[in-house]
C-alpha positions in Angstrom: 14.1 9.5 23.5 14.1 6.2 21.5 10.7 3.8 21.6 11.7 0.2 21.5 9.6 -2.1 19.4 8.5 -5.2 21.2 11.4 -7.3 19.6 13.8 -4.4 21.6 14.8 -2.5 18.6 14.3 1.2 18.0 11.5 2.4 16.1 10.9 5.9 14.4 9.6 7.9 17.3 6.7 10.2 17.0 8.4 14.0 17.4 6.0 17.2 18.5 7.2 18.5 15.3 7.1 18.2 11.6 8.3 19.5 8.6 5.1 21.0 6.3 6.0 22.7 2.8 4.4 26.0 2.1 4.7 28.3 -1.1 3.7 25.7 -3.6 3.4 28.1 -6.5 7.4 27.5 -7.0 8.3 26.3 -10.4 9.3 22.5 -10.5 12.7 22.1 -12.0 12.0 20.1 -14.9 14.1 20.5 -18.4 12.4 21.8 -21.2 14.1 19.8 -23.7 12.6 16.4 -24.9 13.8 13.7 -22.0 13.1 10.4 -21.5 14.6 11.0 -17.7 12.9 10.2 -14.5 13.4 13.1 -12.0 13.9 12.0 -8.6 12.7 14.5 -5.6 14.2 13.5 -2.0 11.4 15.8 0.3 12.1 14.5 3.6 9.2 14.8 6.3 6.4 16.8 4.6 2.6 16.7 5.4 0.8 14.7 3.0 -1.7 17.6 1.8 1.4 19.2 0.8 3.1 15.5 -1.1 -0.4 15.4 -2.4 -0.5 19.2 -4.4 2.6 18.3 -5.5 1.8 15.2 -7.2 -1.2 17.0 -8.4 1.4 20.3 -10.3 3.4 17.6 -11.4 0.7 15.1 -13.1 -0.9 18.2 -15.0 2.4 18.7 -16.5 3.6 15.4 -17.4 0.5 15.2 -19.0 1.0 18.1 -21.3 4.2 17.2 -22.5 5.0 14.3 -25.1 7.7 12.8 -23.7 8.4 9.4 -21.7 9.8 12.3 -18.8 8.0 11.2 -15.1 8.9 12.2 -11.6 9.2 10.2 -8.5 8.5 12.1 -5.0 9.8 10.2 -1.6 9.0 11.4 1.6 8.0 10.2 4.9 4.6 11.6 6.5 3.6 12.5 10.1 1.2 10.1 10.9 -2.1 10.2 8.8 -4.9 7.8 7.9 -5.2 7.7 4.0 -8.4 5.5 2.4 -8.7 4.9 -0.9 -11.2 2.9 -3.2 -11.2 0.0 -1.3 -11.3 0.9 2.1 -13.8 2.3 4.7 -14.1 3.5 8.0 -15.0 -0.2 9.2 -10.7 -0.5 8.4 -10.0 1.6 11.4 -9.7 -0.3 14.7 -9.9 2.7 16.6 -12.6 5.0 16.6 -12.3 8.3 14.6 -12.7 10.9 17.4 -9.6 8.9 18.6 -7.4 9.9 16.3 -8.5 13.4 15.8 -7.9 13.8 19.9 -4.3 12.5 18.2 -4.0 15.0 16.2 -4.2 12.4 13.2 -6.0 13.2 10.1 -8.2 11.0 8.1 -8.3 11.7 4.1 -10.6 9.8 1.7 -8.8 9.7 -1.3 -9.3 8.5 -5.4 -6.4 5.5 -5.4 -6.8 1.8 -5.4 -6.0 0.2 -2.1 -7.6 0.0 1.6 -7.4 2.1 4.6 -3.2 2.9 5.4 -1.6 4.5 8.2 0.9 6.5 7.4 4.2 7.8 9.3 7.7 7.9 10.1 9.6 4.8 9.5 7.7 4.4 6.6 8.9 5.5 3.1 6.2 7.1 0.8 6.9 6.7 -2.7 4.8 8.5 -5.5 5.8 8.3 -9.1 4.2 10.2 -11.5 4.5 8.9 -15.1 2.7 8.6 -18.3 1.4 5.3 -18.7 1.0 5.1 -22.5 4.5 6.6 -23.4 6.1 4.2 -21.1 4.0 1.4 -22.7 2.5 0.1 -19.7 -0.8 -1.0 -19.0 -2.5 -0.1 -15.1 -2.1 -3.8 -14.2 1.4 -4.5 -15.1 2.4 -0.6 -13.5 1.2 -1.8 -10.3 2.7 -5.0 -10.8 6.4 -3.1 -11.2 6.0 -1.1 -8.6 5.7 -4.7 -6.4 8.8 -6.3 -8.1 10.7 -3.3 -7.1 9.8 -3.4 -3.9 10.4 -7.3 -4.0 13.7 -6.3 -5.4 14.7 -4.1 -2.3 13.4 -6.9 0.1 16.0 -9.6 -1.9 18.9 -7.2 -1.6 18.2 -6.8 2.3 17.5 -10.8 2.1 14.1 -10.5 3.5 12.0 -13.3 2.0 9.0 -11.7 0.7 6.3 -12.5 -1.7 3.2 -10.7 -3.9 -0.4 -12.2 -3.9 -3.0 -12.2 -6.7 -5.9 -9.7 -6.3 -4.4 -8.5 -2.8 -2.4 -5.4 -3.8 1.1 -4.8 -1.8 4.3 -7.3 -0.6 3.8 -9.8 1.9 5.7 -11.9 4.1 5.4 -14.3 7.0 4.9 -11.7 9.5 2.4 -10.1 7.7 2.1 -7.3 5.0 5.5 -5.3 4.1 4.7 -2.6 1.6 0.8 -1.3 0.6 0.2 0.0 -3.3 -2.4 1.9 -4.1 -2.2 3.7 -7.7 -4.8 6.5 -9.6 -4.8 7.4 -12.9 -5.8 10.8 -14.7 -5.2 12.1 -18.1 -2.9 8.7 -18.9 -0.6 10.0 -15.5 -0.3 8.4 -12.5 -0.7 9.4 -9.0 -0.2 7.8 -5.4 2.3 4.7 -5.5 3.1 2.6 -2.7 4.6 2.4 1.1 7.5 0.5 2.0 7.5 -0.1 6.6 11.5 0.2 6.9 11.4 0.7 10.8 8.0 2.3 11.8 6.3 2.1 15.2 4.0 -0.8 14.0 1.8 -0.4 16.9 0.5 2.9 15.2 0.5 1.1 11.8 -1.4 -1.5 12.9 -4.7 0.8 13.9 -5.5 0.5 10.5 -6.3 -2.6 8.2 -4.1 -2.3 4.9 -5.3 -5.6 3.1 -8.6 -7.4 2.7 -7.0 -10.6 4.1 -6.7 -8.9 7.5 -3.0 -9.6 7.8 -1.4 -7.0 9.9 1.3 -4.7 8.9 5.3 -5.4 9.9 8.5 -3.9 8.6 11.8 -5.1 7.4 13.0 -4.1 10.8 11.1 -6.2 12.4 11.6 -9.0 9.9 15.7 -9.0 9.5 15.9 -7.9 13.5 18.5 -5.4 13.0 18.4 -1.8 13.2 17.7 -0.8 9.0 18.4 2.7 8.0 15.8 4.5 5.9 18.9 5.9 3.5 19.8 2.7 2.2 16.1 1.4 1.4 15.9 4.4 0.1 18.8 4.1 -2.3 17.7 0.8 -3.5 13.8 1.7 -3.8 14.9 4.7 -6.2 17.3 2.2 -8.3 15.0 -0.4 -8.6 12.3 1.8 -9.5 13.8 3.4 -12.2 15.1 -0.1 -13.7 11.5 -1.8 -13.1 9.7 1.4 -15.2 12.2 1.4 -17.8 14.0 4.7 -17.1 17.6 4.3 -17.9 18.5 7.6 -16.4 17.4 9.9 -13.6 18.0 13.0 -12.0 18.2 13.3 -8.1 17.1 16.7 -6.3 17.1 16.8 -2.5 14.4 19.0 -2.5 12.4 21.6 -5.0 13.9 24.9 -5.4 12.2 27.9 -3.6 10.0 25.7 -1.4 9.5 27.4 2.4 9.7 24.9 5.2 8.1 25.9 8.5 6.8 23.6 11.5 3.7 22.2 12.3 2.4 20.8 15.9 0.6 17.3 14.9 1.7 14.5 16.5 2.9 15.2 20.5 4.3 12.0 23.1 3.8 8.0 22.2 0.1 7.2 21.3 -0.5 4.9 24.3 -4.6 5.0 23.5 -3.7 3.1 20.3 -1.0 0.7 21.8 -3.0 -2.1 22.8 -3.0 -3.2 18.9 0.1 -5.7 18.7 
């Protein structure tokens, strides 16, 4: 069954079912040799305890290496509340019990940025890279990871826009993409978000920005069905240009990974619709 948004197109729906990732101990395939490379993992749907180990395995050995290699994980999440540095429980605009009944977690977590809703419809995007051997600073990283966001809104002409001290990409329906970044041992973790065709009802139980400007998607902004594939595409190539990689590797998927089912997320969350 498809939910309609309230401008009549469809949305991501929330399934009973999503794909977790299990038997983390796998090896992550990354070369040996000295590269300069950025490698690219397509995960799918995967919890985001699971997103989160991995960014974890992968920082602790990007850090021990001394090249400029990184890694970039995208994914999309069942839904999930995360709050970072910023944020509080005064974010939420629905009490915490609620989303629990939900099935919806609530993680506190060590990156920049407010309180986010997560879920499908949504892409995840978490690079991990060392700052110093790429010769970037924290502010201007955080400031690339906008412009190539901005860069993916241009090529789908959706006029969009960045704002001092308010960390993300806005536009005139409200806030597009959230970025929240953290930093350990000269790698980074966490990333950004990018609303392709989420249900923004769900979204908007949570306050991403300080300004209290409500999320949207480029969905809902261009009014025509927007596939997750080609954002993707774009995000990835964007990326890459805007961190100065001038090649990467694409794996759809980590080798020897198990993939079973979780029950989290079951029907439309009508206690949280009255938030349009």
């Amino acid at each position: 069954m498809q939910v309609n948004s309230p401008i009549g197109l469809p949305v991501a729906e929330p399934q009973g079912y999503f794909v977790v990732m299990s038997d983390l101990d796998s090896p992550l395939p990354l070369t040996a040799r000295f590269s300069a490379s950025l490698q690219v993992f397509l995960l799918g749907t995967v919890d985001f305890d699971s997103a989160l180990r991995l960014q974890e395995r992968l920082r602790d050995e990007v850090s021990q290496r001394r090249d400029r290699l990184g890694g970039l994980f995208i994914c999309e999440h069942p839904p999930v509340v995360t709050i970072g540095r910023e944020g509080s429980q005064t974010h939420l605009r629905r009490d915490v019990s609620e989303f629990k009944k939900l099935g919806i977690d609530i993680r506190w977590l060590n990156r920049g940025g407010g309180a986010w809703m997560q879920s499908p419809g949504q892409i995840a995007v978490y690079p991990i890279v060392p700052l110093q051997r790429l010769g970037l600073g924290l502010s201007e990283y955080r400031q690339r990871l906008e412009l190539a966001a901005l860069d993916v809104c241009r090529e789908l002409r959706v006029a969009a826009h960045r704002i001092d001290e308010e960390p993300g990409i806005f536009c005139s329906l409200g806030q597009l993409a959230t970025v929240g970044v953290a930093v350990r041992s000269g790698v980074t973790t966490h990333g950004l978000t990018l609303n392709v065709s989420p249900d923004l009802s769900l979204l908007r139980t949570a306050c991403p920005n300080s300004r209290d400007l409500r999320p949207t998607s480029l969905q809902a902004v261009r009014q025509r069905l927007t596939a997750i594939p080609k954002v993707r595409e774009s995000l990835i190539r964007n990326l890459t240009e805007r961190l100065g990689y001038e090649q990467s590797h694409l794996y759809t998927g980590i080798p020897g990974l198990k993939r079973t089912t979780r029950r989290v997320f079951v029907g439309e969350p009508e206690e949280l619709r009255p938030f349009k």
